[in-house]
N, C-alpha and C positions, 0 to 999 in steps of 0.2 A: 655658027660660023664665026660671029665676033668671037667666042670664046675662044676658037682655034687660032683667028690672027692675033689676039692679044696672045698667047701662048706662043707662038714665033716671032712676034717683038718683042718679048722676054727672053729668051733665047739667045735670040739676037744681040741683045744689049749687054747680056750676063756674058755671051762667048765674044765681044768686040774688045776688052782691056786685053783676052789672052792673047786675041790676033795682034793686038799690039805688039804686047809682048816679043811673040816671036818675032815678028817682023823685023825685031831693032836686036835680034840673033842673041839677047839672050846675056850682052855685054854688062860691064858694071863699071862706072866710072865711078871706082875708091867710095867713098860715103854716098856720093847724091846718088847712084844709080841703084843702091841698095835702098835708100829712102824714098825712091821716085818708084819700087818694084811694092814695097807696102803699102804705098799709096795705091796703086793699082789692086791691090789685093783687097784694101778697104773698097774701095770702088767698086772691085767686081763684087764684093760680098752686100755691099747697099742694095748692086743693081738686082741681083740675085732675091736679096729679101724680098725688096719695091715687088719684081716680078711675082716671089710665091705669093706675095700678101694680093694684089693684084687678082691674079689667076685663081688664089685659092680663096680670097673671100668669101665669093659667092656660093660656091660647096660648104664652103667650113660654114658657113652662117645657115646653110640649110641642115646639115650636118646636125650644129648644135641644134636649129628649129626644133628639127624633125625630132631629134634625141629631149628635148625639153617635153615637147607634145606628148614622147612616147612614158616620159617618168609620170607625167603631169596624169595620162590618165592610168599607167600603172599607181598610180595615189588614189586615184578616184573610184578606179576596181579597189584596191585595198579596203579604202572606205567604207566602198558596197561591202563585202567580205566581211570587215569589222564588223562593219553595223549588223548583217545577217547573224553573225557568230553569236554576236551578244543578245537579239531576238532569240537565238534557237537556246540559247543560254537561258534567256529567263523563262523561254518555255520549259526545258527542262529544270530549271527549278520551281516553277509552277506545280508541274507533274510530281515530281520529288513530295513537295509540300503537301498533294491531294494524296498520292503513295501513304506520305503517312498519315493521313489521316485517313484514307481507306484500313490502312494494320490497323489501327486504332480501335476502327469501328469493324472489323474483322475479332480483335482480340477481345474485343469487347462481348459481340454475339458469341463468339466461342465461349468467355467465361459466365454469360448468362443460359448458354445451352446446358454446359458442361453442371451449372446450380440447378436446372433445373431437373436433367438428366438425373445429379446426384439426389435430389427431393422425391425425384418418381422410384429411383432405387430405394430410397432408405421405407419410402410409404411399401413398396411391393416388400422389401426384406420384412417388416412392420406387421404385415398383413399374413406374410408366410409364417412368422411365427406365431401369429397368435393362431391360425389355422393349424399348427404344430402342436401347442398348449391346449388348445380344445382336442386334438383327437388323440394326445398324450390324456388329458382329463380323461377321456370318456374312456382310452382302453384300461388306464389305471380302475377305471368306475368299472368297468364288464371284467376285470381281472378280479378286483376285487370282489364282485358278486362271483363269479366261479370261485373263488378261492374259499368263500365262504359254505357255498353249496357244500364244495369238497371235502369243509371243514366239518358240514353238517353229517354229512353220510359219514363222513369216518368216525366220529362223535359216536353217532346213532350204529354204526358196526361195530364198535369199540363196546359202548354201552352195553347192546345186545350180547356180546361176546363176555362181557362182564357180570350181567341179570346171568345168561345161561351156567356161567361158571358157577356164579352163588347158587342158582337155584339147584345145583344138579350137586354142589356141595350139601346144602344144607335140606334137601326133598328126603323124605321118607321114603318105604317103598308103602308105607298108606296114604302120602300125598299124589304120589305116583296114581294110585287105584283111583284115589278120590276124584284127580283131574281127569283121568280116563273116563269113568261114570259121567261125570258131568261132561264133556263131549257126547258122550253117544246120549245121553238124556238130551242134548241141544241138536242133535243133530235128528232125532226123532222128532223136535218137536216143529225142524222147521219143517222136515219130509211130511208131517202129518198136517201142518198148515198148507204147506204145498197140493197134498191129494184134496184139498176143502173147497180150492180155488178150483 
């Protein structure tokens, strides 16, 4: 209620130089009446201010309050916010930092699998060939014993084919008779050893 009557003594005072004014119709007596109308016009303009300053201070002073209050803790969120960001910052670089030291210890166990992996390959490659070389040895060894067998029969069929050839060049026909005789002489004597038994 004070705020509304000081607002229509304001009013009031700022619209009294114009009722003047009018009142006195608005004439001009040569210089003073033109110097006496600015004067009025400063006047009305003082009373004018006096009034807004008046009327408006107490708004305008809440106004800026309320506007201070509201920067003050838009700074103090900010803050919070800051200071969060740079927590969540140093947690992710935290994590970053354990990151690479997990690759690390990741790249690591890969390259110690990866040796040993290659160690159990090269002992198995290792192992297959010498299992290779022994059953290459042994079929060269069983090749080589047939080959000789083969060697031997054809030798000894060759041989015989050779004895037959000479003997049947160089036999008489009294060698002929003589070896005859001497079979069937051997062959009696085993038949006659035989009927003794």
């Amino acid at each position: 209620m004070r705020r509304w009557l000081g607002l229509l003594v304001g009013i009031a005072l700022a619209l009294a130089p114009a009722l003047a004014l009018a009142a006195g119709g608005g004439e001009h007596d040569g210089g003073e009446g033109h110097g006496g109308n600015a004067l009025w016009h400063a006047v009305n303009l003082l009373l004018l201010v006096a009034v807004l300053v008046y009327v408006g201070r107490k708004p305008l002073r809440e106004f800026f309050t309320g506007r201070r209050r509201e920067i003050e803790a838009n700074l103090q969120r900010s803050a919070a916010l800051l200071a969060e960001a740079e927590s969540r910052l140093g947690e992710w670089n935290r994590r970053m930092q354990r990151l690479d030291d997990e690759i690390a210890e990741i790249r690591e166990g890969a390259r110690q699998r990866a040796a040993s992996e290659r160690e159990r390959i090269l002992a198995d490659a290792a192992a297959a060939a010498e299992r290779v070389r022994r059953d290459a040895a042994a079929a060269i060894e069983q090749e080589t014993r047939r080959a000789r067998a083969e060697l031997r029969s054809e030798a000894t069929a060759l041989a015989l084919d050779l004895a037959g050839d000479l003997l049947r060049q160089r036999m008489t026909a009294e060698d002929r008779t003589r070896l005859v005789d001497e079979f069937i002489q051997k062959v009696e004597t085993s038949s006659a050893g035989a009927a003794r038994s």
